[in-house]
C-alpha positions as CSV (number, residue, x, y, z in Angstrom):
1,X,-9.4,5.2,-15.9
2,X,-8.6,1.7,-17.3
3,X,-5.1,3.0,-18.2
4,X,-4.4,3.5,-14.7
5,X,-5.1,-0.1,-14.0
6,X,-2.7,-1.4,-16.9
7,X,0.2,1.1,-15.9
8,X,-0.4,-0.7,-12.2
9,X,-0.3,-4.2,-13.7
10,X,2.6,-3.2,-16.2
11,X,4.6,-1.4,-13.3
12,X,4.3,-4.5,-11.1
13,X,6.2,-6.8,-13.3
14,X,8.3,-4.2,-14.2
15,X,9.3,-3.5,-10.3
16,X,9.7,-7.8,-10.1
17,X,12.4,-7.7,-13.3
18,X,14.0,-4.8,-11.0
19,X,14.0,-6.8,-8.4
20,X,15.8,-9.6,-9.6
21,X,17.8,-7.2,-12.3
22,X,21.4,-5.7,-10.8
23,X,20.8,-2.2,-12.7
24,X,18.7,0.3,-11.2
25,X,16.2,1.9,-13.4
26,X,15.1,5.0,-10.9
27,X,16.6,6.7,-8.2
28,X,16.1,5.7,-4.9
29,X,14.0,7.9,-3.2
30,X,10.3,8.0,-1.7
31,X,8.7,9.3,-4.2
32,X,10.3,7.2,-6.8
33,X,8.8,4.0,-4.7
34,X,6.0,1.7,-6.9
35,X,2.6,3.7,-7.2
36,X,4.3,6.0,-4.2
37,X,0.7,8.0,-3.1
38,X,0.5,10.5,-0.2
39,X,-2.9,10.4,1.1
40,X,-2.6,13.2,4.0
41,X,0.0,14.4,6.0
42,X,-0.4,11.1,8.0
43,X,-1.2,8.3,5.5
44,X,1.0,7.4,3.0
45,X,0.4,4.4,0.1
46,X,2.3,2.2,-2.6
47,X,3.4,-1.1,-4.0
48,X,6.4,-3.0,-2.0
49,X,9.0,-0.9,-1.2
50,X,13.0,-2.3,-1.7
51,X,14.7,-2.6,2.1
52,X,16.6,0.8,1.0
53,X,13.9,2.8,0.5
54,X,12.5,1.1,4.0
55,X,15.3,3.4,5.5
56,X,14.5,6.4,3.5
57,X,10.8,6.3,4.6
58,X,12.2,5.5,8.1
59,X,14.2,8.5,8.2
60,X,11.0,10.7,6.7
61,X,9.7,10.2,10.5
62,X,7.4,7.0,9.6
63,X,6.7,4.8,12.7
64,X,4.4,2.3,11.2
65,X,4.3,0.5,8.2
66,X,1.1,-1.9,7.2
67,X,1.7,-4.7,4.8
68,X,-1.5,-6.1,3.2
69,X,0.1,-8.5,0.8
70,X,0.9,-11.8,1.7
71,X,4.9,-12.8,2.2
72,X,4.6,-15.0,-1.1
73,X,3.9,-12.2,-3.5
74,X,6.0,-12.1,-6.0
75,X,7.8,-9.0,-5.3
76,X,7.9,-9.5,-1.3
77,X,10.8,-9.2,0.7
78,X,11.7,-12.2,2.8
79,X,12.7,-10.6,5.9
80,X,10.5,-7.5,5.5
81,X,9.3,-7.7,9.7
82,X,13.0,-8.0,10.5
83,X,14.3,-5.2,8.4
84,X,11.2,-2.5,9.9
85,X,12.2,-4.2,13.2
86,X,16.3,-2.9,12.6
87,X,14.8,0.3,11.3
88,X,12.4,0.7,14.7
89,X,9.1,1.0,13.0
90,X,6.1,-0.8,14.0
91,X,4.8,-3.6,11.6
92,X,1.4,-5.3,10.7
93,X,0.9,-7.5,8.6
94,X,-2.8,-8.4,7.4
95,X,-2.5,-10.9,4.2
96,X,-5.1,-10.0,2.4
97,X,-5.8,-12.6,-0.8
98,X,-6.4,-10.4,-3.6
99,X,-9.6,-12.8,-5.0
100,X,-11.2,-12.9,-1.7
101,X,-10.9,-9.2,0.3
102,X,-12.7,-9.9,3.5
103,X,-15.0,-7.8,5.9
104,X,-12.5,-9.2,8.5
105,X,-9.6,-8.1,6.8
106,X,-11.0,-4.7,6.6
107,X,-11.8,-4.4,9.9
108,X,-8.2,-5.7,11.4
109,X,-6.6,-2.7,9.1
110,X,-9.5,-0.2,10.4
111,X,-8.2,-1.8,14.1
112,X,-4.6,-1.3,12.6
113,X,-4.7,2.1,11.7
114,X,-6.6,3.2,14.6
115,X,-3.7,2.0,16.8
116,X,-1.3,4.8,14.9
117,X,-3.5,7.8,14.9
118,X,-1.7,10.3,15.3
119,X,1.7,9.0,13.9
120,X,2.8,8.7,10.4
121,X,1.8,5.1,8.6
122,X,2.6,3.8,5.4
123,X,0.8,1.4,4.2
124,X,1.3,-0.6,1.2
125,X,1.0,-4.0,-0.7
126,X,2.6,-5.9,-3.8
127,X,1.1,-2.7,-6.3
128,X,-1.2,-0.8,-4.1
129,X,-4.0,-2.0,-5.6
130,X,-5.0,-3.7,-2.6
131,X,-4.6,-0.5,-0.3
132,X,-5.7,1.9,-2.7
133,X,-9.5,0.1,-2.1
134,X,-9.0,-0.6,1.9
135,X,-7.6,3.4,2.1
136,X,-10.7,4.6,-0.1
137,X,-13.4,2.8,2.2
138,X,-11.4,4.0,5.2
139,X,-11.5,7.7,4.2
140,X,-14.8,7.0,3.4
141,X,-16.0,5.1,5.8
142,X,-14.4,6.2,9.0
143,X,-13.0,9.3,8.3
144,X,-15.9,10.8,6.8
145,X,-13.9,12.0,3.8
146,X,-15.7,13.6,0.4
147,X,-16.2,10.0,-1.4
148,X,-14.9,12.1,-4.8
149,X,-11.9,12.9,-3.7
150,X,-11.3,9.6,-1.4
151,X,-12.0,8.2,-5.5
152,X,-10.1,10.3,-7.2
153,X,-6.7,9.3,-5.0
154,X,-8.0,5.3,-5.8
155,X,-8.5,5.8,-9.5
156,X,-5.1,7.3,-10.0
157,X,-3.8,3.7,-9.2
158,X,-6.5,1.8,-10.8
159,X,-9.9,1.4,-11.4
160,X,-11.1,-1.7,-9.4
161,X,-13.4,-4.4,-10.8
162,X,-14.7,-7.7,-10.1
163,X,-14.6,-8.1,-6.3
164,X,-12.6,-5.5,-5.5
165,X,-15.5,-3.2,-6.6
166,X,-17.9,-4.6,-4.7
167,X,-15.4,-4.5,-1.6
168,X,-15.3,-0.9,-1.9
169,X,-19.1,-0.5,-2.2
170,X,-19.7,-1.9,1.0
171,X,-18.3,1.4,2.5
């Protein structure tokens, strides 16, 4: 499962040289989106997406999107509120500092999501690493998912260690 955390860390500063590079490695489409990860038909994660594929998951009937990376990561987009705002999807941004995930910042995205059942949310940060853990002790947590498969969706973007593994043993 360590691989899975490298190919995250690798991807990330690959999708930054993209960002910053005039060619474009993939096509642009949802699925082609930074560690792009349908949860359920409501819930869908990854890394930041580009304000293009903002449209495309616009136009896939997405009325919320939940950022939990703060504006100065590396691969944010400035105006990120403004172009979901253009696009008519709801935004809500909880920074969450990736050496310090708090109880409170959990509970503001369980508050968050909450707010959109029922509609289609996408939820991401810089290389959903971040949202994998805060959508794993959701699942787990309030949706009384099978903690198996709630991990098996969480390891397929990394394998979290340090604080971030005792963040999502608190569930």
């Amino acid at each position: 499962m360590a691989f899975n955390t490298l190919k995250t860390s690798l991807g990330f500063w690959l999708s930054i040289l993209g960002k910053y590079s005039p060619f474009r490695f993939r096509k642009n489409s949802i699925v082609n989106i930074f560690n792009y990860l349908p949860i359920n038909e409501s819930i869908t994660t990854s890394g930041q997406p580009t304000a293009e594929q903002f449209s495309l998951i616009g136009a896939e009937g997405f009325l919320s999107v939940i950022n939990l990376a703060p504006h100065h990561a590396e691969n944010a987009l400035p105006d990120e509120p403004a172009v979901l705002a253009n696009l008519g999807i709801a935004y809500t941004h909880i920074p969450v500092d990736f050496k310090n995930p708090t109880e409170a910042d959990y509970q503001h995205f369980v508050a968050a999501m909450k707010a959109h059942t029922g509609a289609k949310v996408w939820v991401h940060c810089a290389a959903n690493m971040r949202v994998s853990a805060f959508v794993y002790r959701y699942r787990v947590g309030e949706l009384k998912e099978d903690s198996e498969l709630a991990r098996r969706d969480l390891e397929k973007v990394w394998q979290p260690f340090g604080v971030w593994k005792n963040f999502i043993s608190q569930t």
